[in-house]
N, C-alpha and C positions, 0 to 999 in steps of 0.2 A: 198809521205810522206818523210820528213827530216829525218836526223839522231836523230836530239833532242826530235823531237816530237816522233819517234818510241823508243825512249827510253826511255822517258817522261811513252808515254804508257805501254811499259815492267814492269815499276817500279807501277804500277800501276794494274799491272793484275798480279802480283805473293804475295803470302803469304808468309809472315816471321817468322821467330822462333827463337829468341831468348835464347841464354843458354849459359853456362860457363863450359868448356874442359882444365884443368889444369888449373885453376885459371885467365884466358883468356877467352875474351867474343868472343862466335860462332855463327855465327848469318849460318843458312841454308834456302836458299830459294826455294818452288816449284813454278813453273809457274802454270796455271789456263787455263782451257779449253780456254776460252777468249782472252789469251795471247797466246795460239799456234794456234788458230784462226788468229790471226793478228797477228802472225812472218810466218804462211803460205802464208796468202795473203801476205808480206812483198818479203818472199823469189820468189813470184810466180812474183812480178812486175817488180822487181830485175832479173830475168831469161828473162824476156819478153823483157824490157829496152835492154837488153844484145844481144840478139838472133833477131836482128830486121833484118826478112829474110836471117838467115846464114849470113852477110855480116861481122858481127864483131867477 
């Protein structure tokens, strides 16, 4: 998986909330079972890639 495309899907599996903090717009966002679903498999391929027989 790319950069874009995992980010692509981040924005895509987290929920937004819109609101205003001193007359400034706040936008707060939580991720979504979904998205920590695929940032784990992300971090877990990312780890694998890396660790190919101790060698790197």
């Amino acid at each position: 998986m790319n950069y874009s495309r995992f980010f692509t899907e981040i924005s895509k599996t987290k929920e937004n909330r819109k609101q205003f903090k001193d007359n400034y717009p706040q936008t707060t966002c939580k991720i979504t079972p979904i998205g920590i679903a695929a940032f784990d498999a992300y971090v877990k391929a990312l780890q694998q890639y890396l660790s190919v027989d101790g060698v790197r």
